[in-house]
MMTF fields as JSON, N, C-alpha, C and O atoms, coordinates in Angstrom:
{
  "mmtfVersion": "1.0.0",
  "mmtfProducer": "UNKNOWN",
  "numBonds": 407,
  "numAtoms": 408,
  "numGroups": 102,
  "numChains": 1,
  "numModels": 1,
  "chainsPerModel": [1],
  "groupsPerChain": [102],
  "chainIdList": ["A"],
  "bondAtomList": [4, 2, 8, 6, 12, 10, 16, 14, 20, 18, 24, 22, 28, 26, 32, 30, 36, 34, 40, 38, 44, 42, 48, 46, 52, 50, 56, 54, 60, 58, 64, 62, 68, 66, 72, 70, 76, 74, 80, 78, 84, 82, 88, 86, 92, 90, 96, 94, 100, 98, 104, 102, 108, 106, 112, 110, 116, 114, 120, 118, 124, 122, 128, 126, 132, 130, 136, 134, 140, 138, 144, 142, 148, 146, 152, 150, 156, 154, 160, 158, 164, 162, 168, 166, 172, 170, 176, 174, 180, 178, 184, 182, 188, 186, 192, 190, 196, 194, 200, 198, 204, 202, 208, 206, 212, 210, 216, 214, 220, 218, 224, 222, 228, 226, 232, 230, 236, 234, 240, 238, 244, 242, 248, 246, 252, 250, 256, 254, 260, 258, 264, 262, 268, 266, 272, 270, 276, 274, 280, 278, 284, 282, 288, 286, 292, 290, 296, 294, 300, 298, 304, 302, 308, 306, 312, 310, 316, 314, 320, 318, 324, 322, 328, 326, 332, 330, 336, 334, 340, 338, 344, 342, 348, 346, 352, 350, 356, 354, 360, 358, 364, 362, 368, 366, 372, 370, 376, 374, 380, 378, 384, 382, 388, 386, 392, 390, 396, 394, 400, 398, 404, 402],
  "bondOrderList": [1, 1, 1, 1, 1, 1, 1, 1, 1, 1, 1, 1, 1, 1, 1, 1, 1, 1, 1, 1, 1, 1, 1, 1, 1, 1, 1, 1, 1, 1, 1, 1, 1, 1, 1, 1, 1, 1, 1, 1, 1, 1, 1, 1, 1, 1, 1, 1, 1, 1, 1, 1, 1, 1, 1, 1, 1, 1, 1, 1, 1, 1, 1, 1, 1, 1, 1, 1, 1, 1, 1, 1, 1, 1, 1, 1, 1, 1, 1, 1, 1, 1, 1, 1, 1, 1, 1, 1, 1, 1, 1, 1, 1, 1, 1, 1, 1, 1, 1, 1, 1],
  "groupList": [{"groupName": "UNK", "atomNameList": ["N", "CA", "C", "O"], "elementList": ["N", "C", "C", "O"], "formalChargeList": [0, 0, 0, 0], "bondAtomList": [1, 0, 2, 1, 3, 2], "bondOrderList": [1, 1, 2], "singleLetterCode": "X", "chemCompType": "L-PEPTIDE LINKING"}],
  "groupTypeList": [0, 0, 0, 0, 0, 0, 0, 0, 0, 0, 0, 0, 0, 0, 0, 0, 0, 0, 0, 0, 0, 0, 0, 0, 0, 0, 0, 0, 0, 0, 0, 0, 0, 0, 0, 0, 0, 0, 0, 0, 0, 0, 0, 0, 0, 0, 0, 0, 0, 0, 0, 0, 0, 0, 0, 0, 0, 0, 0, 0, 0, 0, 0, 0, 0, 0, 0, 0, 0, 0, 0, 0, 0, 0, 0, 0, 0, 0, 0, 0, 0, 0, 0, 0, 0, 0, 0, 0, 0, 0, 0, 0, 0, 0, 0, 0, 0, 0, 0, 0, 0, 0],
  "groupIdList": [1, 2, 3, 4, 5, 6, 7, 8, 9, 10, 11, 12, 13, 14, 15, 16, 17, 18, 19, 20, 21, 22, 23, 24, 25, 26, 27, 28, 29, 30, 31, 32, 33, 34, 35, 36, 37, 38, 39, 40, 41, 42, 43, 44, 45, 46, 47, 48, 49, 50, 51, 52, 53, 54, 55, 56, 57, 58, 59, 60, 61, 62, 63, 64, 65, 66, 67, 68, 69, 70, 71, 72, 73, 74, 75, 76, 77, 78, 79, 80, 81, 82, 83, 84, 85, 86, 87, 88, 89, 90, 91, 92, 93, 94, 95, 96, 97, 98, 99, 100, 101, 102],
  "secStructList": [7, 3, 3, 3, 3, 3, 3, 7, 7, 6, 6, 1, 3, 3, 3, 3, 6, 6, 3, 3, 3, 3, 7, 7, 4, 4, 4, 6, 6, 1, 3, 3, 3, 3, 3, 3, 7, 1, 1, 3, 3, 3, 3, 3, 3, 6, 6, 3, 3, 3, 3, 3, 3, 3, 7, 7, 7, 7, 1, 1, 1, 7, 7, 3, 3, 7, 7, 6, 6, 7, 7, 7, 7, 7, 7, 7, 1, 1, 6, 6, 1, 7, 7, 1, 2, 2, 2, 2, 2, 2, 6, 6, 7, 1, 6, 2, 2, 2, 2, 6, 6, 7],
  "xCoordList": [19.102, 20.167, 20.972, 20.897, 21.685, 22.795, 24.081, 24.468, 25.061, 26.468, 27.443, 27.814, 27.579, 28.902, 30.231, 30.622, 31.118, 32.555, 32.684, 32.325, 33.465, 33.367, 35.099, 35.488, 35.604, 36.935, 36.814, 35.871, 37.627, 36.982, 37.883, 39.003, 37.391, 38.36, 39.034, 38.766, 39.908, 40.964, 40.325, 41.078, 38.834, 38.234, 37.582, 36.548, 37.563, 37.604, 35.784, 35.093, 35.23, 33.924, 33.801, 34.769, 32.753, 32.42, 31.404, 30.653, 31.1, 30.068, 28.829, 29.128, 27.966, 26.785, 24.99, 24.219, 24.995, 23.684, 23.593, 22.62, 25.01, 24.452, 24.633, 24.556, 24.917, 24.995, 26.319, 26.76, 27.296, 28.734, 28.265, 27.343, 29.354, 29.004, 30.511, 31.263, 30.916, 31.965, 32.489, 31.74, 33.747, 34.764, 35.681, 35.854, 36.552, 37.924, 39.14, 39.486, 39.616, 41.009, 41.987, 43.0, 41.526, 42.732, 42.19, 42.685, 41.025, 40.997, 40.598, 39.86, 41.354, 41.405, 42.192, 43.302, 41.3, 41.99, 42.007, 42.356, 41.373, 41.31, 39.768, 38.879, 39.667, 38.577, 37.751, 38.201, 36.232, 35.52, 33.963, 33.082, 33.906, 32.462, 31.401, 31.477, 30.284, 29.15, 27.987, 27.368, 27.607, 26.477, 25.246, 25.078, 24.178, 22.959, 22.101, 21.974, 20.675, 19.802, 18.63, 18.63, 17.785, 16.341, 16.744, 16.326, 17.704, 17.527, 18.708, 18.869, 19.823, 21.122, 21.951, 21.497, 23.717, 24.311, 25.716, 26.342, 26.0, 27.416, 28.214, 27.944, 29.626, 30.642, 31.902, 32.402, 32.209, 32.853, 34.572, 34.828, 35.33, 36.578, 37.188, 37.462, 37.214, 37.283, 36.538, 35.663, 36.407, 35.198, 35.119, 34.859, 35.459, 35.465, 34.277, 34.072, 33.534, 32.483, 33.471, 34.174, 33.27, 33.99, 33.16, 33.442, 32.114, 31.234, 29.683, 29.511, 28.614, 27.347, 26.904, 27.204, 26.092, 25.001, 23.6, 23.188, 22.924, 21.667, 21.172, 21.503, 20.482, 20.601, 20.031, 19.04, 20.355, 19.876, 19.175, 19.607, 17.751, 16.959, 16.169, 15.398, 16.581, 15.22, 16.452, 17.561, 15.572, 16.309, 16.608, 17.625, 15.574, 15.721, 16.756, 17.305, 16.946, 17.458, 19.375, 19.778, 19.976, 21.023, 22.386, 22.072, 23.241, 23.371, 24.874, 25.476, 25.419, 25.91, 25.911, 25.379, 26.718, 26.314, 28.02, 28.983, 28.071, 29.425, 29.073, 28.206, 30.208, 29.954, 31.379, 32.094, 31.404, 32.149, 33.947, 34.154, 34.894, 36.028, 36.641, 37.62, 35.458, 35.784, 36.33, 36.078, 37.043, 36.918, 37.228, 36.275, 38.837, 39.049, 39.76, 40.407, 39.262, 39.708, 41.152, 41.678, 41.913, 43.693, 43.49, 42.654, 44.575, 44.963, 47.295, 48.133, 47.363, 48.522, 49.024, 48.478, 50.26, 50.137, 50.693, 50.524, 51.387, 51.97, 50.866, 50.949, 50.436, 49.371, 50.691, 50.785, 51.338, 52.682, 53.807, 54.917, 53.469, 54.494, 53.861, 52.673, 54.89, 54.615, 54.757, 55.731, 53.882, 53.769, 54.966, 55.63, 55.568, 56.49, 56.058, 56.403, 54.884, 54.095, 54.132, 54.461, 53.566, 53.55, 54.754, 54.865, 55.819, 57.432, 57.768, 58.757, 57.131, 57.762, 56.904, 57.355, 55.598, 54.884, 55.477, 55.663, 55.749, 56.23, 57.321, 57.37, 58.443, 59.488, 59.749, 60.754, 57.94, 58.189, 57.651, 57.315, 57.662, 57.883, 56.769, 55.99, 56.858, 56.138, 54.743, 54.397, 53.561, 52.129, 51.672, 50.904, 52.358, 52.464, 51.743, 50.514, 52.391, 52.093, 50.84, 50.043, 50.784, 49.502, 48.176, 47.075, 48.651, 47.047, 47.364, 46.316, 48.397, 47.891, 47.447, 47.479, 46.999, 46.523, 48.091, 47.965, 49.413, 49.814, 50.643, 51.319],
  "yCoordList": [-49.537, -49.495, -48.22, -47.669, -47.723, -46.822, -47.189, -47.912, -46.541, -46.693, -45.682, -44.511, -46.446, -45.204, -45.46, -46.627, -44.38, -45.088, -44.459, -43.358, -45.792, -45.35, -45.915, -47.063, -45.247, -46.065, -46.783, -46.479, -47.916, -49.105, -48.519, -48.299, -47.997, -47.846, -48.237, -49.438, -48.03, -48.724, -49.933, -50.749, -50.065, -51.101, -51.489, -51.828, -51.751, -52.795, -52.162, -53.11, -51.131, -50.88, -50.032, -49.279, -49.846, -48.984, -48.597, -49.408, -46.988, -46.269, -45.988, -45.427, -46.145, -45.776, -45.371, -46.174, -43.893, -43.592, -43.831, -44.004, -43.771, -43.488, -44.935, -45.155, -46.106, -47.41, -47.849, -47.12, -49.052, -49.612, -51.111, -51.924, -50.919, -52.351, -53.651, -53.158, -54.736, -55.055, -55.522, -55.883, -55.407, -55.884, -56.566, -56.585, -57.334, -58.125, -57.113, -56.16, -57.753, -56.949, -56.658, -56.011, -57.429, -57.174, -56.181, -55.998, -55.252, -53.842, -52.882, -51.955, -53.167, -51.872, -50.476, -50.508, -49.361, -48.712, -47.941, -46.798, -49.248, -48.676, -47.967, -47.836, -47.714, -47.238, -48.17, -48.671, -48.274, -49.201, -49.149, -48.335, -49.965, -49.314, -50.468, -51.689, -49.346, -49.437, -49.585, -48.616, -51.071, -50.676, -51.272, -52.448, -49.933, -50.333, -50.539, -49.837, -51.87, -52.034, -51.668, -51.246, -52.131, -51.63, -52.88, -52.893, -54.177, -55.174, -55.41, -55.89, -55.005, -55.176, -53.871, -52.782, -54.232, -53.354, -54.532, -55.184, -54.631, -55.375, -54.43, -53.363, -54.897, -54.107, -54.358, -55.482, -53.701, -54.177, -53.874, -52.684, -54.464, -53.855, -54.329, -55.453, -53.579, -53.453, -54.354, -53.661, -55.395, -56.357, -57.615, -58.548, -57.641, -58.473, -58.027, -56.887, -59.29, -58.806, -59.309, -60.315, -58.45, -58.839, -58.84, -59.301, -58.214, -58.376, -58.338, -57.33, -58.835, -58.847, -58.829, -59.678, -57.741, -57.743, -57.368, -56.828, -57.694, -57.069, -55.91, -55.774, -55.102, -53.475, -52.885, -52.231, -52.857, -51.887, -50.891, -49.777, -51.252, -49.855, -49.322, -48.363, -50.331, -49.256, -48.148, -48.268, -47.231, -46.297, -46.475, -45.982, -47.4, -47.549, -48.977, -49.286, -49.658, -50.62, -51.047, -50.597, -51.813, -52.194, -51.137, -51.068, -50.636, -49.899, -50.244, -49.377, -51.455, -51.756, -53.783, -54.662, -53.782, -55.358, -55.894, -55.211, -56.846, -57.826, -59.294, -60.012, -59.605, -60.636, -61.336, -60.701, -62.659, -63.607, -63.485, -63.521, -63.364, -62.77, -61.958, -62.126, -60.411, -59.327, -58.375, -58.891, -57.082, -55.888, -56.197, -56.164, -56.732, -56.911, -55.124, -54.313, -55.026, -53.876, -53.92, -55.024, -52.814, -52.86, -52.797, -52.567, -53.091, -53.442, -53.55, -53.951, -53.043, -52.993, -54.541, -55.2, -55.023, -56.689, -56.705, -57.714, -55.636, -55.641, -54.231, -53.125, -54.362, -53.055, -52.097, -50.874, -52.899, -51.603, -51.253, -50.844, -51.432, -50.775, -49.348, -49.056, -48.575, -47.032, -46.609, -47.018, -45.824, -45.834, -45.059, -44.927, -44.259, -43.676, -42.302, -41.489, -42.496, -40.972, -40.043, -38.92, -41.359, -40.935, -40.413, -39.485, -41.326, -40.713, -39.826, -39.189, -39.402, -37.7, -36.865, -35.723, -37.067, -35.744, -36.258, -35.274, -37.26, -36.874, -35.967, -35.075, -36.176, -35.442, -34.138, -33.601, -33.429, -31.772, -31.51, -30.408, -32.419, -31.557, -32.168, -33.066, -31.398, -32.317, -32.055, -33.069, -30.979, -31.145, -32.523, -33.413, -32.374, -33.586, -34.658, -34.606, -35.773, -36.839, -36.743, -37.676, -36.068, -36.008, -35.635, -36.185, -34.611, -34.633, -35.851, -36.322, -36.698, -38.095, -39.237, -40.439, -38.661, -39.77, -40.327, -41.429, -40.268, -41.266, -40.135, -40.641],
  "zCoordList": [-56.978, -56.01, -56.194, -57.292, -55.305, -54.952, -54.798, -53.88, -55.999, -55.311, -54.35, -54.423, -53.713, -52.89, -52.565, -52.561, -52.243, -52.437, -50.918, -50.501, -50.096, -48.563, -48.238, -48.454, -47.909, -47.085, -46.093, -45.363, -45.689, -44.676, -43.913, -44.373, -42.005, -41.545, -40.456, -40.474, -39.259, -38.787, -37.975, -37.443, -37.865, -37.172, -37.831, -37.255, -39.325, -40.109, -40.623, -40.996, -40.653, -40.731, -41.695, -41.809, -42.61, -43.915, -43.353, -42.811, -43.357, -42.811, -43.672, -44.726, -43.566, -44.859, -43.604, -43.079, -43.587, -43.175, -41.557, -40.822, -41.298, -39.609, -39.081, -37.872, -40.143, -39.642, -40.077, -40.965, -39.654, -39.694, -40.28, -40.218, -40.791, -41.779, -42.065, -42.906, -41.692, -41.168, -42.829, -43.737, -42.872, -44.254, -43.835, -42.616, -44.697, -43.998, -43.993, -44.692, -42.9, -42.658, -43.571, -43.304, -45.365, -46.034, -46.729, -47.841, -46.293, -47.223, -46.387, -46.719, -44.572, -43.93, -44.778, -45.31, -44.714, -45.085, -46.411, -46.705, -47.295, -48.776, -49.226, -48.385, -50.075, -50.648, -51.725, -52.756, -51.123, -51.509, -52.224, -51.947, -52.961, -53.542, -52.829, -52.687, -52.423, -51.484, -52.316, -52.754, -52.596, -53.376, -52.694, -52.369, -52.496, -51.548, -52.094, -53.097, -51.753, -52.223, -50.824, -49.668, -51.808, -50.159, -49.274, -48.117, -49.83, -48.543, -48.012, -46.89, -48.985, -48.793, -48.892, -49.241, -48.401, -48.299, -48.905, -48.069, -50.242, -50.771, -50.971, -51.523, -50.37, -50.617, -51.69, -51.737, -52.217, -53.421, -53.575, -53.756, -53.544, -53.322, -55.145, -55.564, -55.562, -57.168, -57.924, -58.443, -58.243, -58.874, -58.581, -59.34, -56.924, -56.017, -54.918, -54.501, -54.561, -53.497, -51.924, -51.825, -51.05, -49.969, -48.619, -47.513, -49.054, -48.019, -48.212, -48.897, -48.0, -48.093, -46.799, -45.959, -46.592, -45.277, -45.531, -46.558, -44.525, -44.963, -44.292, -43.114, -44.792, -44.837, -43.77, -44.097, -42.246, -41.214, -41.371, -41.669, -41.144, -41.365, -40.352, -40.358, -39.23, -38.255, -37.34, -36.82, -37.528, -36.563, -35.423, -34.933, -34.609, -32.991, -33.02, -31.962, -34.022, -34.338, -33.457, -32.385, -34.218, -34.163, -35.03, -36.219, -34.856, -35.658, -36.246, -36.879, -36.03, -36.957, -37.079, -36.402, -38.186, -39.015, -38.848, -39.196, -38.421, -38.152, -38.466, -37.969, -39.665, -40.229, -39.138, -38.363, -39.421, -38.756, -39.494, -40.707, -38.591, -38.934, -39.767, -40.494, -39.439, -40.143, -39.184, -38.095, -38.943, -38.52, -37.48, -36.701, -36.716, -35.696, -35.088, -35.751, -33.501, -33.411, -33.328, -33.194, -33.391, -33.854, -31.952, -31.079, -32.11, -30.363, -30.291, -31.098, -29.115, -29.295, -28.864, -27.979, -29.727, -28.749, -27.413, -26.728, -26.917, -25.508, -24.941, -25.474, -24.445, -24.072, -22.87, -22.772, -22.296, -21.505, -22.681, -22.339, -24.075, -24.968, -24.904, -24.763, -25.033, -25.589, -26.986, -27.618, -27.547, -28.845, -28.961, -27.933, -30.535, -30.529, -30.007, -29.149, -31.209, -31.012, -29.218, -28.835, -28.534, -27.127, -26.504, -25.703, -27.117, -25.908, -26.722, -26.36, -28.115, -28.664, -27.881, -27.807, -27.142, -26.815, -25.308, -24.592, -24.779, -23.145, -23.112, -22.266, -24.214, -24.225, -23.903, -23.437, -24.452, -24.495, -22.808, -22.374, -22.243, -20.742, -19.857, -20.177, -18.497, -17.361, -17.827, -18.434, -17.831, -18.424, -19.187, -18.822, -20.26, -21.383, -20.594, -20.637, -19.77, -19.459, -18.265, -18.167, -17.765, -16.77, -18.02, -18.049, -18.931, -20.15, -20.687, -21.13, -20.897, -21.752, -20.659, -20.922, -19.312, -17.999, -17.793, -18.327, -17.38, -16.952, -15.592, -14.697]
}
């Protein structure tokens, strides 16, 4: 087997070889050890297993692995809130909001 250290990221997925691999939401973010076998792909969040899948290998294949209430995508809970980020770049003037579509 192979180890690798992958950060899980904001959609809950650890990247390894071109394929996504799903973790729980309580280690979006952190840095994780990836350890691959020829059949599997376990993920290890310090000497805890947090995820087991089995190892995507065909190329024409599926290209990523989602286990059952892992890796929900972040979503805003009011979708007409404005982020902050957004009303600091409308601020700097009329262009601004027509390049962010509104």
């Amino acid at each position: 087997y192979r180890i690798h250290q992958r950060e899980a990221d904001a959609y809950g997925r650890v990247h390894l070889h071109r394929k996504r691999y799903s973790v729980p939401n309580a280690v979006l973010g952190k840095t994780l050890l990836v350890r691959e076998s020829q059949s599997e792909v376990i993920i290890l969040g310090g000497p805890l297993e947090v995820a087991r899948h089995k190892k995507l290998t065909d190329p024409e294949g599926p290209v990523e692995s989602v286990l059952a209430g892992h890796g929900r995508r972040p979503h805003r809970l009011n979708p007409q809130a404005v982020m902050p980020e957004e009303m600091s770049l409308k601020a700097l003037g009329p262009p601004v909001p027509s390049y962010l579509g509104h």
